[in-house]
C-alpha positions, 0 to 999 in steps of 0.5 A: 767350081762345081756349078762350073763343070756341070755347066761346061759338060752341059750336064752331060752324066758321062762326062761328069762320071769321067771327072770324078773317076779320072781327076782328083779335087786337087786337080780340077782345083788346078784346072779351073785356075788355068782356065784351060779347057776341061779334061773329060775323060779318055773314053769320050775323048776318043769318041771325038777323036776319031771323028778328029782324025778325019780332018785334014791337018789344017783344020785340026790346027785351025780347030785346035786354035779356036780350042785354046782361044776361050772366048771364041774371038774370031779376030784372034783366032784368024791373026794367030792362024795367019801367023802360023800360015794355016789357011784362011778356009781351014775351019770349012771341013770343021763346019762342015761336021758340024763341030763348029760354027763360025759367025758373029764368035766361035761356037763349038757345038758342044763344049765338051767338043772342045775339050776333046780337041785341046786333048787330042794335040800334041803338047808341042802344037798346044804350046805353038797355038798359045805362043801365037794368040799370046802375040796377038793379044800382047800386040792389041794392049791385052795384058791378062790374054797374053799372060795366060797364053804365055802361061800355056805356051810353056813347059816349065817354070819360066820366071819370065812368064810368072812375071809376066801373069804377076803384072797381069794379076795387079792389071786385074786387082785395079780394075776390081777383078779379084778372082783374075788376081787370084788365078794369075798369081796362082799360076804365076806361083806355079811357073815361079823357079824359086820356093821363095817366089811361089810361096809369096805369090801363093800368099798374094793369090790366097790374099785376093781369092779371099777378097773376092769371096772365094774363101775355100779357094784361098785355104787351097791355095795356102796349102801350096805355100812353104812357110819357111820360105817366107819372111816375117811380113809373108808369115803373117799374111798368111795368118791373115788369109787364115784368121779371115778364111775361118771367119768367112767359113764359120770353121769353129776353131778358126773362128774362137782362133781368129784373135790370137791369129790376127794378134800374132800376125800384127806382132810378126809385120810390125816392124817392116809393115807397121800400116799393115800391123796396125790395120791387122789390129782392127781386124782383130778387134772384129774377131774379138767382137764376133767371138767375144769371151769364146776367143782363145789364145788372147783376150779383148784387153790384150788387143787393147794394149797393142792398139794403144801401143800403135796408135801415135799419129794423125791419120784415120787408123790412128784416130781408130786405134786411140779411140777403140783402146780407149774404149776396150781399156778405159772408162766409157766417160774417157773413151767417148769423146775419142769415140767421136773424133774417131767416126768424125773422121770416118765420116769426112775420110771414108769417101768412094776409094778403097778402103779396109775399114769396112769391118769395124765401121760400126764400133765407134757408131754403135758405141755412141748410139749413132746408128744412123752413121752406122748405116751410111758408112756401111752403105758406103762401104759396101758401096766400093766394096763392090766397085773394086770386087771385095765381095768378101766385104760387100757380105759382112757389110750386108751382114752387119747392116741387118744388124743395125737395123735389128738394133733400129727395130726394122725387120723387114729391112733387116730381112732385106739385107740377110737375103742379099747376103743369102744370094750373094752367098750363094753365088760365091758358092757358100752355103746360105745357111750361114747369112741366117740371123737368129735374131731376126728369126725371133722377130719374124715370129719364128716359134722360140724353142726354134729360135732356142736351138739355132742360137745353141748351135750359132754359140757351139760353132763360135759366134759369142757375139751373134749368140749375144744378139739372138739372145736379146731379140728373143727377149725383145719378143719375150716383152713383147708377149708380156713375159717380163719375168723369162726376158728379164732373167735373160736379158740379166747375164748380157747388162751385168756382164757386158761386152763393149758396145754389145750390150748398149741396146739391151739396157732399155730392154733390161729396164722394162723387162725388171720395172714390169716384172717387179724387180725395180732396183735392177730398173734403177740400177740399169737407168742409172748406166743408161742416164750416164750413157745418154748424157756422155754420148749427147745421143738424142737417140740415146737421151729417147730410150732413156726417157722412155724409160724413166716413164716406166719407172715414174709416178703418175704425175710426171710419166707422161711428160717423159714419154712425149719427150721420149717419142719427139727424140726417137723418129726417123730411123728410130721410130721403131723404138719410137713406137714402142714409147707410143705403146707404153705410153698407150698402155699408161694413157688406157690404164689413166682411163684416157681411152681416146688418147689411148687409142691414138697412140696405139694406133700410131704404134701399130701402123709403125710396128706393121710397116717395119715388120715388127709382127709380135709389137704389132699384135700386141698393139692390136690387142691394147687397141682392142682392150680400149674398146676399138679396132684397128683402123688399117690393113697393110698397103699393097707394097707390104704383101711383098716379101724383102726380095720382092721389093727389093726387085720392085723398087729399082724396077720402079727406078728404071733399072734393067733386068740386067742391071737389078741383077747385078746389083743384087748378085743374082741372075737376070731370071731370077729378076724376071721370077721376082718382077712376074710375083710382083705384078701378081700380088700387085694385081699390076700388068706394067712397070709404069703401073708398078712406079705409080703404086710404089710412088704413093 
C-alpha cells in the first residue's frame, strides 16, 4: 500500500508529507480499497485549484469525468460526457494548460493533477460523474466498473448498491481476482444497512484478502467486524482469517495459537457447515505440524480424535482424515496402508480445479517416503494456485517445496523455490525475511553459530517444526565434516522424541552419526525403526537408506553388497542420498585398500554433490579423492555459476518465454527479468537466447 502511494505521487516529498500528516493508516487503508483517487493534501490541492478554477465549467465537468474514470478509457469518458451533455470539445482548454493529454487513453500530466481535481468538485457533481460511467459500464456487460461507480455514485448506505459490488466481488473471485473480492465486499460492508450484513461481508472480504496474500489486509478488515453479529459458521470464518493470518505473518502467539483456533472453529461450523469443518481439520493439522509441541490451547491428539470423528464417507477429504488420524493416533503399521489410499486419491483427484488441499499435500507423502509425489502434488498445487489468484497458497506451496528438496538433498533446487517465495513476498509486500529456510543455510555453507542463532530465533518465534528441520540440516552438515559425536547428540532429541512425519528423514542420519561415533546400539536400535518403516511403506526410496545403513553397520564380508543394493534404489530424484551411499561406499572401498574402485565412486559422488549444491559433501568427496591418491576429474559446467534465480530466468528464456511472461511466472518485474538475463550472458560469455538454448541444451 505504501509502494502504492509513492508511485501515485510519483515520490513527490510534498505530497507524501501531506499524507502522513492529513490522513490516518485507517484512512488510507480505506482509501486504497475504494480506488478513488488519492487525497493529497489542502495545500497542493489549492495549488492545482486555482489554476482549475480558470477553466470553463464545461471543461472542469469534462475533467472531473476523466478523474473519476481510473483507467483513462476514453470511450467511456466521451459516453458518460455525452449523457450529461458536456460538450464533446470540453477537454480543449484542459489540454490546452497542459493538465491532460487525450490520445490512444487519458493522460493526467501528473497523477497528483488528478487527485486535486476529484477534490475540487462537489459531492453532489462527483456523485453525477460516477452515476453516468456506472451506466455505460452496466450498459457494455462490466459488472466490476459499474459496481464501483454505483459505489461512488452514493452518499449513504444503499443495500442495493452493496448487493450490487457483493455480485461484482464473486464475478472477480471466478476469474481469479482475489484482491478485487476483496475490495468489492469490503466496500459493499461499508454500504451495507444492517450490522449483521457488514459483519458478514467484513469476514468474506477478510477471507479473500487472505487468499490473495494480503494478509495485514485481512487483520484490518476483521477489525470492522462485529462478532455478535455473526452466526456460529460466521464466528468461525473469522477464527480461520485469524489462525491463517498469524501463520502467514509469523505473529507468535498466532502462530503457537493457530491449533486451537482452527480446532475451535471446526466445532463452532460442524453442524451447519460439516464440509467446511472437516476441511478446517486439515487446516489445523498444518498448524499443529508448523508448531509442533509449541501449540497451546490443544494438542496433535486432540485434532486426532476430532478427524477420526468426521472421517465417515468416500470422498478425498474423508480418505484424508481416516487416514491422518490414523497416523496421529495409531501405529504406524495401521496407519500406512490408509496412508496409501489417501495420496492415491490425491494423486488421481487433485487435477487443475481449485482446491484447499494445498497445505497438507505433503503429510501422507512424506509419511510413506514418497517425496516424489510430494513434489508433483505441490506443483500441481501451485499450479492452480496461481491460475484462480491464491498466492497465499502458491507461497507455502513454494515453501514446502524447498523442504522436499532439502529432504531430497538438492539445495540449489531448495534455494530456487526460497527465492520464488522471497519475490513472491515481496511483491505482496511482506518482508522476505520470512521466505529465509535455516536449514538451507547450513547447507549452503552458512558458519554454524550462524545457523545456530536463526534456528533460536525461528524456535522463539513459534515454528517448532521449522526449529526441528534446521536442527537436522545442521547435523547433516555436522556428518558431513565428520562430526559424528556433536550430530549425534543433536540428531538424539528429534528420533527419540518424534513428531509424525517430521522425524522420518533423520533416522538414516541418526544412524551414521551413532554407528561412527561409537554408539552402536543407538545404531541398532534406530535401523531396526528404519527396517520396519522400509518394509510397511514398500518405499524403494526407503528400503535405499535402509540398506545404506545396514552397510554402516556391517562386517566386511557383507557391507559392500548392501551399499550397491542401496545405490541402485536411491536414483533419479534421490540420487543425492544416493551419492551419499557412493561416499560411504567409497570410504569403505579405500579403506579395503581397493583404491581404483574407490576413487570412482568418489568421484560420482562429487559430481553429484556439486550439481545439487551439496558444498560440505562435496568438499568432503574432494578430499576422499584426494586421500586415494587422485584429484578431482571436473569443475562446474557453465550452467552452475548461475545463482537459483539466474537460472531459474535462463531456463524459460531458454524455453521461448518473453520477458513479460517469465515475469509473470516468477512474481517479479519485467526489469528485473532484463537485470537477471544481461547477468546471465555475462557470466555465460553469451550475446544471444539462441547462444543461451544451445548451452543449456547440452
Amino acid at each position: 500500500m505504501a509502494a502504492d502511494y509513492v508511485a501515485y505521487t510519483a515520490g513527490n516529498p510534498l505530497a507524501l508529507r501531506e499524507l502522513a500528516v492529513e490522513w490516518s493508516a485507517e484512512e488510507l487503508t480505506a482509501t486504497a480499497i475504494s480506488h478513488s483517487p488519492i487525497p493529497i493534501g489542502r495545500r497542493l490541492e489549492q495549488i492545482y485549484a486555482r489554476r482549475l478554477r480558470e477553466l470553463p465549467e464545461a471543461s472542469r465537468q469534462w475533467l472531473l469525468i476523466a478523474a473519476a474514470e481510473s483507467s483513462g478509457d476514453i470511450g467511456a469518458v466521451s459516453a458518460a460526457a455525452d449523457a450529461l451533455g458536456i460538450p464533446t470539445d470540453a477537454s480543449a482548454d484542459a489540454e490546452r494548460i497542459d493538465f491532460v493529454r487525450t490520445r490512444d487513453r487519458i493522460r493526467f500530466r501528473h497523477p497528483l493533477i488528478r487527485s486535486a481535481v476529484y477534490a475540487d468538485a462537489t459531492g453532489a457533481d462527483r456523485r453525477r460523474a460516477h452515476r453516468a460511467l456506472g451506466d455505460h459500464a452496466r450498459s457494455h456487460g462490466w459488472p466490476e466498473i459499474a459496481a464501483y461507480h454505483a459505489a461512488a455514485a452514493v452518499d449513504r448506505p444503499d443495500d442495493g448498491v452493496a448487493a450490487e459490488l457483493a455480485s461484482a466481488a464473486d464475478t472477480a473471485g471466478a476469474r481469479g481476482g482475489m484482491l478485487s473480492r476483496a475490495h468489492l465486499l469490503a466496500r459493499a460492508a461499508s454500504l451495507s444497512t444492517t450490522v449483521a450484513d457488514r459483519s458478514e461481508r467484513s469476514v468474506a472480504a477478510a477471507e479473500a484478502a487472505l487468499s490473495a496474500g494480503a494478509a495485514r489486509l485481512a487483520v484490518q478488515l476483521l477489525d470492522r467486524v462485529d462478532e455478535a453479529a455473526l452466526n456460529d459458521v460466521g464466528r468461525g470464518r473469522k477464527l480461520i482469517v485469524e489462525a491463517m493470518s498469524g501463520m502467514f505473518l509469523s505473529h507468535p502467539e498466532g502462530l503457537r495459537g493457530g491449533l486451537g483456533k482452527l480446532i475451535a472453529a471446526a466445532d463452532l461450523v460442524s453442524e451447519l457447515a460439516p464440509d467446511l469443518s472437516r476441511q478446517t481439520l486439515l487446516l489445523a493439522l498444518n498448524s499443529g505440524t508448523v508448531t509442533e509441541e509449541q501449540a497451546v490451547g490443544a494438542d496433535i491428539r486432540d485434532l486426532g480424535l476430532r478427524m477420526r470423528a468426521a472421517s465417515d464417507g468416500e470422498d478425498l477429504t474423508a480418505m484424508l482424515l481416516r487416514a491422518m488420524s490414523a497416523f496421529i493416533l495409531d501405529d504406524y503399521v495401521i496407519a500406512a496402508p490408509l496412508l496409501r489410499e489417501a495420496l492415491d486419491a490425491l494423486l488421481d483427484g487433485m487435477g487443475e480445479e481449485p482446491t484447499g488441499l494445498a497445505f497438507y499435500v505433503t503429510i501422507p507423502c512424506v509419511a510413506l517416503w514418497d517425496w516424489h509425489a510430494a513434489s508433483e502434488l505441490l506443483q500441481r498445487a501451485a499450479r492452480v494456485s496461481r491460475t484462480v489468484g491464491a498466492l497465499r497458497d502458491v507461497d507455502a506451496c513454494l515453501w514446502i517445496l524447498s523442504a522436499v528438496e532439502m529432504s531430497r538433498m538438492n539445495p540449489k533446487a531448495a534455494a530456487g523455490y526460497i527465492d520464488q517465495s522471497a519475490e513472491l513476498r515481496r511483491a505482496l509486500g511482506v518482508i522476505d525475511e520470512q521466505a529465509v529456510n535455516a536449514g538451507l543455510l547450513a547447507w549452503q555453507g552458512t558458519p554454524p553459530a550462524v545457523v545456530e542463532q536463526i534456528t533460536h530465533a525461528i524456535h522463539e518465534a513459534g515454528w517448532g517444526g521449522i526449529t526441528r528441520m534446521a536442527i537436522g540440516a545442521i547435523a547433516i552438515n555436522e556428518i558431513a565434516a565428520g562430526a559424528y559425536e556433536a550430530a549425534f547428540e543433536r540428531l538424539s532429541p528429534l528420533v527419540r522424541h518424534p513428531f509424525l512425519q517430521a522425524s522420518f528423514h533423520h533416522i538414516p542420519e541418526y544412524i551414521e552419526a551413532a554407528a561412527r561415533s561409537g554408539n552402536h546400539s543407538s545404531a541398532h536400535w534406530a535401523l531396526a525403526k528404519l527396517e520396519s518403516y522400509a518394509d510397511v511403506s514398500g518405499s524403494v526410496v526407503a528400503r535405499g537408506l535402509r540398506d545404506r545403513s545396514r552397510a554402516l553397520l556391517a562386517d566386511d564380508q557383507s557391507a559392500e553388497e548392501h551399499y550397491l543394493s542401496a545405490i541402485d534404489a536411491l536414483v533419479g530424484d534421490h540420487d543425492g542420498d544416493g551419492a551419499r551411499a557412493r561416499l560411504l561406499y567409497g570410504e569403505w572401498l579405500r579403506r579395503v585398500r581397493r583404491r581404483n574402485d574407490a576413487r570412482v565412486q568418489l568421484q560420482l559422488a562429487y559430481e553429484t554433490f556439486t550439481a545439487r549444491g551439496a558444498v560440505t559433501f562435496a568438499e568432503r568427496a574432494r578430499r576422499e579423492i584426494q586421500a586415494a591418491g587422485a584429484q578431482v576429474l571436473s569443475e562446474p559446467k557453465a550452467p552452475d555459476l548461475l545463482t537459483s534465480q539466474e537460472r531459474e530466468v535462463a531456463l524459460l528464456a531458454a524455453r521461448g518465454a518473453t520477458n513479460t511472461e517469465i515475469a509473470a511466472s516468477m512474481f517479479i518485474s519485467p526489469n528485473t527479468v532484463d537485470y537477471h538475463l544481461r547477468k546471465v550472458f555475462r557470466k555465460l560469455q553469451i550475446s544471444s537466447r539462441r547462444q543461451l538454448t544451445d548451452l543449456l541444451a547440452q
